[in-house]
N, C-alpha and C positions, 0 to 999 in steps of 0.2 A: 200711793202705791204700797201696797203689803211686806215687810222687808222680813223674813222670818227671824227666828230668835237663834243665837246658838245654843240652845236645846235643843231646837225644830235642826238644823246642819246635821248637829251631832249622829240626829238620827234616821237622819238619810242616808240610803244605802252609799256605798263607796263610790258605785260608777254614777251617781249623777251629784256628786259634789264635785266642783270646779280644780282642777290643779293649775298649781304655777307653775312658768314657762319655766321652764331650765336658763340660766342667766351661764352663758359663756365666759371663761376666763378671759380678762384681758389680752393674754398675752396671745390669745388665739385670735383674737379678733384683732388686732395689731399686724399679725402674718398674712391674715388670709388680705389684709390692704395693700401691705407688702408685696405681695403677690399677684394682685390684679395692677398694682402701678408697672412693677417688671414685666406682662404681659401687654401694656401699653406700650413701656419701651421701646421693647423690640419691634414690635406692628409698626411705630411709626419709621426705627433704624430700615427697618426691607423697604418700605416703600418707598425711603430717601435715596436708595442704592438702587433699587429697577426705576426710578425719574433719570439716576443719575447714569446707568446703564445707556440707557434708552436715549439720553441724550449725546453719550460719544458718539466721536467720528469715526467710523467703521476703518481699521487701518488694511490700506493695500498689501497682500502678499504676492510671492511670486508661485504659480501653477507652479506643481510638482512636475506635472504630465508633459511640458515642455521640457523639461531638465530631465526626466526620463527619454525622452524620445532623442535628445542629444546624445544621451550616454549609449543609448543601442547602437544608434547610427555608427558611432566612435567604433564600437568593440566590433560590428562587423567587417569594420574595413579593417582592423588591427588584426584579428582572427585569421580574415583570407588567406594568409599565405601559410597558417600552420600546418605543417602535417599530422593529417588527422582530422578524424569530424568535430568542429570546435562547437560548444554548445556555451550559453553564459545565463547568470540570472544577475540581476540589478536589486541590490537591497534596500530599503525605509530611505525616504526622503521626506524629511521635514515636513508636514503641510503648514502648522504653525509657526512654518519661520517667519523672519522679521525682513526680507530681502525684497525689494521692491521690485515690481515686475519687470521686467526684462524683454526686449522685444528682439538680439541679435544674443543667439548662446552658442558658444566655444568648448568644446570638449577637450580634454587634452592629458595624459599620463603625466604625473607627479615626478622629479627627479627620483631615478632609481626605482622607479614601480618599472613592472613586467605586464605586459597584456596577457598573462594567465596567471591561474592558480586562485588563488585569495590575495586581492588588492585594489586599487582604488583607486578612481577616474577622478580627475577636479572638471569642474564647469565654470566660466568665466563668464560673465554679462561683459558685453566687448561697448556697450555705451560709456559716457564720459561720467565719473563717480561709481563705476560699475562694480561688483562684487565677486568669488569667488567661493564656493563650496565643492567639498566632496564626499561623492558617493561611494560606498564599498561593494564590490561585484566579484562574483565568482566565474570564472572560466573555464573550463573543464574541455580537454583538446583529447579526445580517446582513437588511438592508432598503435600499430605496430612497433617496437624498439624490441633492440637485440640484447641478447643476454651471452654466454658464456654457459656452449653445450657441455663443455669439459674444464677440469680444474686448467690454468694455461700458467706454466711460467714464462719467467723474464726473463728476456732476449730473445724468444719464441717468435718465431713469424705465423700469424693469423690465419690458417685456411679457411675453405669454407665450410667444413664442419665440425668448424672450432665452435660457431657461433650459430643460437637460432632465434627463432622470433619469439616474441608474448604480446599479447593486447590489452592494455589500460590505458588509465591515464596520465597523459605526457607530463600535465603539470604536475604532478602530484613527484614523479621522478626527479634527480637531481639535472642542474642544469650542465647542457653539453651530454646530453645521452644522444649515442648512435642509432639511426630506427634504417639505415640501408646498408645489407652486406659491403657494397663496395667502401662504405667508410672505414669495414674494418681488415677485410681481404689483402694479405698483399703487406699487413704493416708489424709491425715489433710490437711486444707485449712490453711494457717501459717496467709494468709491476706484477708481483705476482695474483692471481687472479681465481674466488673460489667457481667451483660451477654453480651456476644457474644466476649467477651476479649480473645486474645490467652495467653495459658497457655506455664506458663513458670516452670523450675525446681525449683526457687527458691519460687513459690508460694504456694508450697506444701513441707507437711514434712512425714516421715514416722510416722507410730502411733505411740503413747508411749505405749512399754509392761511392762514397769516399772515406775511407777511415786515415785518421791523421799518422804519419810515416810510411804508409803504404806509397808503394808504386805505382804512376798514372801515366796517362800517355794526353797531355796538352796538347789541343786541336785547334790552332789559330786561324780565324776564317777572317777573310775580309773580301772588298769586291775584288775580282778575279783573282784571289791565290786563297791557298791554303794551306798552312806547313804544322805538321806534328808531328814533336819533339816529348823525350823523358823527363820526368821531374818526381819530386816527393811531396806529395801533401801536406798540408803544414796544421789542419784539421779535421775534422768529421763534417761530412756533408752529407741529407739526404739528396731525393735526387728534386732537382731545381735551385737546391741550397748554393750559398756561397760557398768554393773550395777556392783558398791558396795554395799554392806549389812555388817549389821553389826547381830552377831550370837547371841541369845540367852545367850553365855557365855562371852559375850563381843568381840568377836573376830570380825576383818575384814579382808573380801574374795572379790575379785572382778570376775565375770565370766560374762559369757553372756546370754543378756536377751531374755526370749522364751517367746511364749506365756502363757495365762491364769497363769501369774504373778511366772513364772517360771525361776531363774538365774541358770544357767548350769556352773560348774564350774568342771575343768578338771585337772586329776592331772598327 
């Protein structure tokens, strides 16, 4: 075979004489194995972890939709009797909880929670090892309550165009708001009061039908008699209130107080 000379190379054009291969550094060829070992790695870690996925035991939870449908049931029977159109929404229940299912559920208000406003219903599993969670709900009870048509001061008795109506929401108001004139008609302003304030039960008192030192007329009733006799009061009574008096001959009777300064006393 003919091998030419390096004279005959020399003088062969550039592109048909042979080049040597580019020879990699080390340390690139050290990484790029580095790198296909770590892309091993991992391929076989994910495959160890979906065998081992794949082979747990699926764990039991408890339905949300049950323990939802407890907690409605609960708040319509609690709502019933508010005054006002009571409307509620039930917020986020777990679906990932860890509570096993449950086939008897108990709804039931939290010491000190209120069935309106913002607050929160518990659910009990009533089987034996049974569990308990709570949901948070909103209530929202929108009717009529009475406000303070005029600034009213105290000791003021209440007419009925002391006071008129507004329409919101009950829960949203503080608790003990009056929403019917007759709770307020008829009673003592206890505080001073500005207009347009909702009225509340503590802001109002019933009248006094007996004021303490005053003069009364003790009505003693029993089966077939009935004798009334003078005396003094010995404190303030609305009217149904206890009044003592003390009698003309020194005696004290306590009975209850009526109108037009009358204590009824019963034997």
């Amino acid at each position: 075979m003919y091998k030419p000379s390096c004279i005959e190379v020399l003088r062969l054009p550039l592109s048909n004489r042979r080049r040597p291969r580019p020879v990699e550094p080390w340390s690139q060829r050290m990484l790029g194995a580095a790198d296909a070992a770590s892309q091993w790695a991992l391929a076989i870690v994910a495959l160890f972890l979906v065998a081992l996925l794949s082979s747990a035991p699926a764990v039991a939870r408890q339905d949300v939709a049950p323990v939802r449908q407890a907690v409605e049931e609960f708040l319509r029977v609690q709502t019933r009797g508010l005054p006002g159109a009571a409307s509620f929404t039930v917020g986020s229940i777990d679906p990932q909880n860890n509570l096993q299912p449950c086939p008897a559920l108990d709804a039931f208000l939290p010491p000190g929670a209120r069935p309106w406003g913002r607050t929160t219903v518990g659910v009990r599993c009533l089987v034996e090892g049974g569990w308990s969670l709570y949901v948070p709900v909103t209530v929202k009870v929108m009717g009529d309550f009475l406000v303070s048509a005029r600034p009213l001061a105290q000791g003021q008795i209440v007419g009925a165009d002391d006071v008129a109506r507004q329409n919101g929401d009950l829960a949203e108001l503080p608790a003990g708001i009056l929403t019917d004139p007759a709770q307020a008609v008829g009673k003592t302003v206890s505080m001073g009061v500005a207009s347009g304030r909702p009225l509340r039960s503590d802001m109002l008192r019933q009248p006094l039908f007996v004021q303490q030192g005053q003069s009364v007329k003790v009505l003693s009733r029993g089966t077939g008699f009935q004798v009334a006799t003078d005396g003094r009061a010995l404190n303030n009574a609305a009217s149904g209130q206890v009044a003592q008096v003390r009698t003309a001959n020194g005696q004290t009777v306590s009975g209850i107080a009526r109108s037009n300064g009358v204590v009824e006393v019963t034997y």
